[in-house]
C-alpha positions as CSV (number, residue, x, y, z in Angstrom):
1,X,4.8,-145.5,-197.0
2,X,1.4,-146.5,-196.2
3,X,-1.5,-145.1,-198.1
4,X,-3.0,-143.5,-195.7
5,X,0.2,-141.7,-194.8
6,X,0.4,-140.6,-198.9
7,X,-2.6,-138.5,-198.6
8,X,-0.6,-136.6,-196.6
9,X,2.3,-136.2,-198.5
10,X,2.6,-132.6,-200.5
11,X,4.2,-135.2,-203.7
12,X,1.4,-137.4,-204.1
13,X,-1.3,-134.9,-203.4
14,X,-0.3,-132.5,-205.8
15,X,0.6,-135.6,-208.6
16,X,-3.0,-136.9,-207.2
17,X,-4.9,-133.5,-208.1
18,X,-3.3,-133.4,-211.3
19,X,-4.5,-136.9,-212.4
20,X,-7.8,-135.2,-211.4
21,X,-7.2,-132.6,-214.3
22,X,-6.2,-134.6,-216.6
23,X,-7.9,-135.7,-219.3
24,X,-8.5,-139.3,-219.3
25,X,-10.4,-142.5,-220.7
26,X,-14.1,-142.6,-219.1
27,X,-13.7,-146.1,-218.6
28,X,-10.1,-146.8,-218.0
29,X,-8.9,-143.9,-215.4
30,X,-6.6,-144.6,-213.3
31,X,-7.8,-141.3,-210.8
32,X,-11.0,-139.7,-211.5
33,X,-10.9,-136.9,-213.3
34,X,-13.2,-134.9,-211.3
35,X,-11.9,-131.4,-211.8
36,X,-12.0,-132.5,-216.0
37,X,-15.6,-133.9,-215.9
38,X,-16.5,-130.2,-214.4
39,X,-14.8,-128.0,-217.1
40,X,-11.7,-127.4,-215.3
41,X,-8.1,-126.8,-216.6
42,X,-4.6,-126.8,-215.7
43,X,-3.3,-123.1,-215.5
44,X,0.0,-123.3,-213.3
45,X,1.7,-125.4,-211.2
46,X,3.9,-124.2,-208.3
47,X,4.3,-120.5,-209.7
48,X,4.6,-118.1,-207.8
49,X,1.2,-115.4,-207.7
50,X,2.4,-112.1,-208.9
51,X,0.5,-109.0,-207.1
52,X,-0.5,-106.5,-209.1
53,X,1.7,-103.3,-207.2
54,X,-0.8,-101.6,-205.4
55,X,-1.6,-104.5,-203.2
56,X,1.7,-105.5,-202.5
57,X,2.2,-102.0,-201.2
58,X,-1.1,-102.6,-199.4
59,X,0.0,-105.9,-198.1
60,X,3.5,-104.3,-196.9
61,X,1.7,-101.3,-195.3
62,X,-0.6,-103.7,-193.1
63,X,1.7,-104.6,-190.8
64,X,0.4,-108.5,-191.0
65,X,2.9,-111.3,-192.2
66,X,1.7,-111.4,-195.8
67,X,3.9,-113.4,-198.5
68,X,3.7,-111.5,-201.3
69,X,4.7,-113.8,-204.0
70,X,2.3,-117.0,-202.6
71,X,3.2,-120.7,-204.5
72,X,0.0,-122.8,-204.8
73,X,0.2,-126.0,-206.0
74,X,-2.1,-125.6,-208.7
75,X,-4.4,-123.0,-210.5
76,X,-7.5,-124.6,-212.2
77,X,-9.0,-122.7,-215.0
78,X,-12.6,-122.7,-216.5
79,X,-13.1,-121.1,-219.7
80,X,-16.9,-121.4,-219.9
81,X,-17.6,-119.1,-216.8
82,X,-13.7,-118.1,-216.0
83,X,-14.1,-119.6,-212.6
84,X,-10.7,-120.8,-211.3
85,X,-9.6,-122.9,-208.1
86,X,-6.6,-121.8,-206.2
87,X,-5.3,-124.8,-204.8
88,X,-3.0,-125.4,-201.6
89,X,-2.1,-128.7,-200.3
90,X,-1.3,-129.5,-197.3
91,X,0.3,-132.3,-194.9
92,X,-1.6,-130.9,-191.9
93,X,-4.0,-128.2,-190.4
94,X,-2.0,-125.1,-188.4
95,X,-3.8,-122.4,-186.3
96,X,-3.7,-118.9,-186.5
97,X,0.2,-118.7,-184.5
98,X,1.8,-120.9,-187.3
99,X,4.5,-119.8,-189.5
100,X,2.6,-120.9,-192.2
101,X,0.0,-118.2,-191.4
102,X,2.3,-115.6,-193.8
103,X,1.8,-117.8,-197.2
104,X,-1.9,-118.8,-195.7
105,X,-2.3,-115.0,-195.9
106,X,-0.9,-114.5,-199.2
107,X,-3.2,-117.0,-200.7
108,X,-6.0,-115.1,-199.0
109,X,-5.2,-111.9,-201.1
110,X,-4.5,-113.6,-203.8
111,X,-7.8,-115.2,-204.8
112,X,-9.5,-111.6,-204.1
113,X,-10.1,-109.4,-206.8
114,X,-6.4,-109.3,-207.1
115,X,-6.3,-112.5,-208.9
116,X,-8.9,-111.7,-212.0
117,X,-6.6,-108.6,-212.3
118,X,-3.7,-110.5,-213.2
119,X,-5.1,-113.8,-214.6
120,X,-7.7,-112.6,-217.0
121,X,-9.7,-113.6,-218.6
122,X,-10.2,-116.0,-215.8
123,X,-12.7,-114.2,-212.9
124,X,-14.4,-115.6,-209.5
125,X,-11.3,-117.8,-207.9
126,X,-12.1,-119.8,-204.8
127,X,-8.9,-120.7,-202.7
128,X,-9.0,-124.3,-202.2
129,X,-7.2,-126.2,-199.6
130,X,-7.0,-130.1,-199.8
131,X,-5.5,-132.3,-196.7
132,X,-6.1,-135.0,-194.8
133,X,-9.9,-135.3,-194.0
134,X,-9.7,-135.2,-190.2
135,X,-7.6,-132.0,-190.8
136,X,-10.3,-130.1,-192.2
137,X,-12.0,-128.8,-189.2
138,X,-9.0,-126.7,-187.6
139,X,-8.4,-125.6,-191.1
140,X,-11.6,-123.9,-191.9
141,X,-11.2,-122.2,-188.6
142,X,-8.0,-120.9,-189.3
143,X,-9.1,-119.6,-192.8
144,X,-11.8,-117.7,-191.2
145,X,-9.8,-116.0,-188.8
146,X,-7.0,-115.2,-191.1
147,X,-9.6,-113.8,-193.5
148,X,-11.2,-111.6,-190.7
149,X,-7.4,-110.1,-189.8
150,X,-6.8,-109.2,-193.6
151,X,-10.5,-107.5,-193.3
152,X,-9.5,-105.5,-190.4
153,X,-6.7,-104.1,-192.4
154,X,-8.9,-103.0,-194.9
155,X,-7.3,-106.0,-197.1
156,X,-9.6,-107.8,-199.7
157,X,-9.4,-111.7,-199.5
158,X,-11.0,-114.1,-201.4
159,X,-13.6,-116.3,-200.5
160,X,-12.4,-120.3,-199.5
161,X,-12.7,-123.6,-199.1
162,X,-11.5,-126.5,-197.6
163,X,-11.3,-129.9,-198.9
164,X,-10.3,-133.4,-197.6
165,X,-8.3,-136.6,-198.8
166,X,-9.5,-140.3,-197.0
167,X,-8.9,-143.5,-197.4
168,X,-12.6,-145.5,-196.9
169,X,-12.6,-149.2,-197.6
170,X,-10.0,-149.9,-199.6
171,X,-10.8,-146.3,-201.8
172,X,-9.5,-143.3,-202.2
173,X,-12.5,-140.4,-201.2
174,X,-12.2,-136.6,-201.6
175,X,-14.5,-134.5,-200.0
176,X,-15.6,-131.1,-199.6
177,X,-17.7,-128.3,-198.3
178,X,-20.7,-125.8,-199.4
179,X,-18.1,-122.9,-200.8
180,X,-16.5,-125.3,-203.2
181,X,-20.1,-127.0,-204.1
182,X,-21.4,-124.0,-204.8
183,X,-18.3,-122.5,-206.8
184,X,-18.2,-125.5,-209.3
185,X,-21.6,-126.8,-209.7
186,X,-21.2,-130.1,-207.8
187,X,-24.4,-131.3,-206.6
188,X,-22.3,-134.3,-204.0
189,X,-20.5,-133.8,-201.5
190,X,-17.5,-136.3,-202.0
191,X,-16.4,-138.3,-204.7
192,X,-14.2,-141.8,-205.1
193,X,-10.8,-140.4,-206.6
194,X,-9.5,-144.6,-206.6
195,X,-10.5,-147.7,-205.7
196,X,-9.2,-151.1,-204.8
197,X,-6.6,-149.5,-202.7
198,X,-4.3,-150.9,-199.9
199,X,-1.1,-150.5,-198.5
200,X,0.9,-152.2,-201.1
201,X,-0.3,-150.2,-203.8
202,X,2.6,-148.6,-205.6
203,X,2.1,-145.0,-206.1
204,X,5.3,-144.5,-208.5
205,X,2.9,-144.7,-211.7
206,X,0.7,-142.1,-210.5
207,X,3.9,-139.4,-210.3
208,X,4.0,-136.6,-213.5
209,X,6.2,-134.0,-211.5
210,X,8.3,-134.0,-209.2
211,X,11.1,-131.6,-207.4
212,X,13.0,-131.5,-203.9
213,X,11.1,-128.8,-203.2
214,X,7.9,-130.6,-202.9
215,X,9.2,-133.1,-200.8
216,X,9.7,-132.9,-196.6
217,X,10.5,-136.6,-196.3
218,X,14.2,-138.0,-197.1
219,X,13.2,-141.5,-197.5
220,X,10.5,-140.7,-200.1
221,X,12.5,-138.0,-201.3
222,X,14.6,-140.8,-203.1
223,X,12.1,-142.6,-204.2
224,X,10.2,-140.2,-205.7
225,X,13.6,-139.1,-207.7
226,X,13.7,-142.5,-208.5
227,X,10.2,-143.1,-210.3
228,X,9.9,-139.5,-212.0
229,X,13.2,-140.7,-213.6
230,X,11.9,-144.0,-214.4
231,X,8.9,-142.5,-215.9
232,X,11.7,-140.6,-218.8
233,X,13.4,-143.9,-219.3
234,X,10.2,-145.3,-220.5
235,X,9.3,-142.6,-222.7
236,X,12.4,-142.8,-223.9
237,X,12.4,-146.4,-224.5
238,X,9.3,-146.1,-226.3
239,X,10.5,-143.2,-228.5
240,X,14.3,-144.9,-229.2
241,X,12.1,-148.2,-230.4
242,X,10.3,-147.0,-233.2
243,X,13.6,-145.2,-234.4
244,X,15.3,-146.3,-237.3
245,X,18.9,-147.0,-237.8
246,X,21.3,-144.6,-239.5
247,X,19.1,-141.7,-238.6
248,X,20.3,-139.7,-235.5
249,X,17.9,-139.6,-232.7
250,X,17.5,-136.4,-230.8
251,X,16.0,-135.0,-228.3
252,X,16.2,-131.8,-225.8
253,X,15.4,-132.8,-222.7
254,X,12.2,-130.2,-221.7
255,X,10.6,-132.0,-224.9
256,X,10.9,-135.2,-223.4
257,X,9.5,-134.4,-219.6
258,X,6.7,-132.3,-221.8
259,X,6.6,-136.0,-223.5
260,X,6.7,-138.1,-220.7
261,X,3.9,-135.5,-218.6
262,X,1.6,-135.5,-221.2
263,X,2.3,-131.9,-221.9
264,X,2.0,-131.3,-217.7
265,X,5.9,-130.3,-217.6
266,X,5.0,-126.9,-219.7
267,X,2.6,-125.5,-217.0
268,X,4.7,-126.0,-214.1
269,X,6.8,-122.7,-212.7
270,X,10.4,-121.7,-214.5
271,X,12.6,-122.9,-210.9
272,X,10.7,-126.0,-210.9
273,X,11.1,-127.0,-215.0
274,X,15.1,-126.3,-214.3
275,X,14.8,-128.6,-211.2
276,X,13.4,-131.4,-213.0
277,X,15.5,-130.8,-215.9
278,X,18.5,-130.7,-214.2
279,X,17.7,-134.0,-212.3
280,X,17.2,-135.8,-215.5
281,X,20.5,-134.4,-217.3
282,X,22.3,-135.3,-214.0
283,X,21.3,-139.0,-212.8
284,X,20.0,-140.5,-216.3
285,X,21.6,-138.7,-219.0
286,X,24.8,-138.5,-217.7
287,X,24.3,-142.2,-216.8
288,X,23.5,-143.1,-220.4
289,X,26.5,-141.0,-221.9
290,X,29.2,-142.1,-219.4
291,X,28.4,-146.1,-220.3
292,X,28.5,-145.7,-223.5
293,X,31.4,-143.4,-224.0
294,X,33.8,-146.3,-224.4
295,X,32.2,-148.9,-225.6
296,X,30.6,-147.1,-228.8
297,X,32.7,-144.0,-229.4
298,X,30.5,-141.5,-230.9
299,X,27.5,-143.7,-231.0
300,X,25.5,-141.7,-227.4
301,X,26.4,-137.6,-227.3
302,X,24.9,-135.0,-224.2
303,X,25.8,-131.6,-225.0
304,X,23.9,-129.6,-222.1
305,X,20.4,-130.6,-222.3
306,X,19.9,-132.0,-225.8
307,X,20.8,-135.7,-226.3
308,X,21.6,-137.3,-229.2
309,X,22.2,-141.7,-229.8
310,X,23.0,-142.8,-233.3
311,X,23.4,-146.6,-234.1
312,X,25.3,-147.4,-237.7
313,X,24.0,-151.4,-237.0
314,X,21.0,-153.0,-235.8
315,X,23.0,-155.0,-233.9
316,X,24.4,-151.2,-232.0
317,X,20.5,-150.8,-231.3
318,X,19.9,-154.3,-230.1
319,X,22.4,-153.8,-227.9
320,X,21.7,-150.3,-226.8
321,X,18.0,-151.1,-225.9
322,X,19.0,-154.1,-223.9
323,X,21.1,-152.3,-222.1
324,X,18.8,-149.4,-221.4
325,X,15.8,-151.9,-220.7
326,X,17.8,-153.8,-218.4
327,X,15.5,-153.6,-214.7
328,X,19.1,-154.3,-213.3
329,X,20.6,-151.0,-214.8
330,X,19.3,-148.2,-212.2
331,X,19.7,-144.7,-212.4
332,X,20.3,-142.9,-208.6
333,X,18.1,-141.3,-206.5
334,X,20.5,-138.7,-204.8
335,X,20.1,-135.3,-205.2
336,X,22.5,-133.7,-207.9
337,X,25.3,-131.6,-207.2
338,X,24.8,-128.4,-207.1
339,X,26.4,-126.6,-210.0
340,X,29.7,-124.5,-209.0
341,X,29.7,-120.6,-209.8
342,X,31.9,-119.4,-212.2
343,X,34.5,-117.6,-210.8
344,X,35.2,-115.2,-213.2
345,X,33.3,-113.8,-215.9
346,X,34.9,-113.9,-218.9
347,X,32.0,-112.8,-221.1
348,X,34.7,-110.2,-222.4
């Protein structure tokens, strides 16, 4: 996929804002860290809002097409002040018929006084949309107008903004307007997020998270499996290297995404950690085991999401990491099977 297509793409966006939240060297970053450098702080990733009960009841009663449990992609906090960003990515702008209008909605009520109610200590939250740049315009409108319907109901929105991802000679530029310049302090209006960009440039380093979920396109679908499990495998690689032999190497898979992310894996919602989990027990762990079952008995054990490799020898680990380094060993991008139902509860 060409990079100017990515910024479209609800996967890279939301992996690219987080590299924005992240922590990172002043000197060596690989995205600017923009929202770090202005006080900001990962909160929650793709979980849902929960209203506090009297304005679901409100929201119900309105009559409008209100989701009442919203999913942004991310929720920035700031302890100094307890300003937050409400953040919604999006592939493309949608007018005030769309389908999309019920979450848009929800987002709205959500970042009202709604949202300090639940998320305290944090306070003044600013919805935040971020697409493509030549997006923006429609996008705004749209807010407005679904703001001005809530209004009418006697609804309480929250104030927004809308924010925009370009590619500019060969960099990576995000953009944005007077609402978010004024909620965060910023004194420009746009800042390089990456540089010396073109359309080889790989964007499988840059991906923390990923579930089906966040993905609309089959063909990146796969890939995208495909790096976030190539991501573990190093981790693990570099974990299973500094291990000794004749001392039992374990690991529950959560600790290792929470590993691999940088600790990103903890914030993200409970459906999406058992996604990801469940992709890495399924196409690499299960790999792992399955090779190894024969050829060292006993040496590799998976018993539901903690995995365990011994090695007696240090020729069993030479081996072991050869194997697992090997670029021609690959792990599969499908989609794992879903697990069956048990048929009969026999809890009794």
């Amino acid at each position: 996929m060409k990079t100017e297509s990515l910024l479209g793409d609800p996967v890279f966006q939301l992996n690219l804002l987080l590299w924005m939240a992240k922590e990172q060297p002043a000197d060596e970053y690989r995205v600017n860290p923009l929202f770090h450098k202005l006080g900001f702080k990962i909160r929650f990733i793709e979980d849902p809002f929960n209203f506090p009960e009297t304005e679901r009841v409100a929201a119900t009663a309105s009559g409008l097409s209100i989701s009442t449990d919203p999913e942004p992609e991310l929720i920035l906090g700031r302890g100094v002040d307890g300003a937050a960003l409400y953040i919604e990515a999006k592939k493309d702008s949608f007018g005030t018929q769309s389908s999309n209008c019920k979450q848009a909605r929800g987002h709205l009520l959500a970042t009202g006084p709604a949202f300090a109610e639940v998320l305290a200590p944090l306070k003044e939250c600013l919805l935040c949309y971020v697409l493509p740049a030549d997006k923006c315009q429609l996008m705004a409108k749209t807010l407005q107008d679904l703001a001005a319907q809530l209004i009418s109901k006697t609804l309480r929105p929250g104030r927004h903004s809308v924010t925009g991802l370009a590619l500019s000679t060969g960099s990576i530029v995000y953009s944005w307007d007077a609402a978010f310049r004024a909620h965060t302090g910023m004194a420009e209006d746009f800042a390089v997020l990456m540089t010396d960009v073109d359309d080889e440039t790989d964007p499988s380093p840059l991906i923390l998270v990923f579930t089906d979920e966040d993905s609309y396109n089959p063909m990146m679908t796969w890939f995208y499996r495909r790096a976030m499990l190539e991501q573990v495998r190093a981790c693990l690689l570099c974990s299973l290297h500094n291990w000794e032999v004749g001392q039992p190497y374990q690991t529950s898979l959560q600790a290792l995404l929470v590993k691999t992310t940088d600790n990103i894996f903890k914030y993200l919602g409970h459906k999406r950690q058992t996604n990801l989990i469940r992709l890495v027990r399924e196409n690499l762990f299960k790999r792992i085991a399955e090779h190894w079952k024969d050829k060292q008995a006993g040496m590799v054990d998976l018993s539901g999401e903690v995995f365990t490799v011994t090695w007696k020898l240090t020729g069993q680990k030479d081996e072991f990491l050869d194997w697992l380094e090997d670029r021609r060993v690959t792990f599969a991008g499908d989609k794992p099977q879903p697990e069956e139902p048990l048929l009969f509860d026999d809890s009794d």
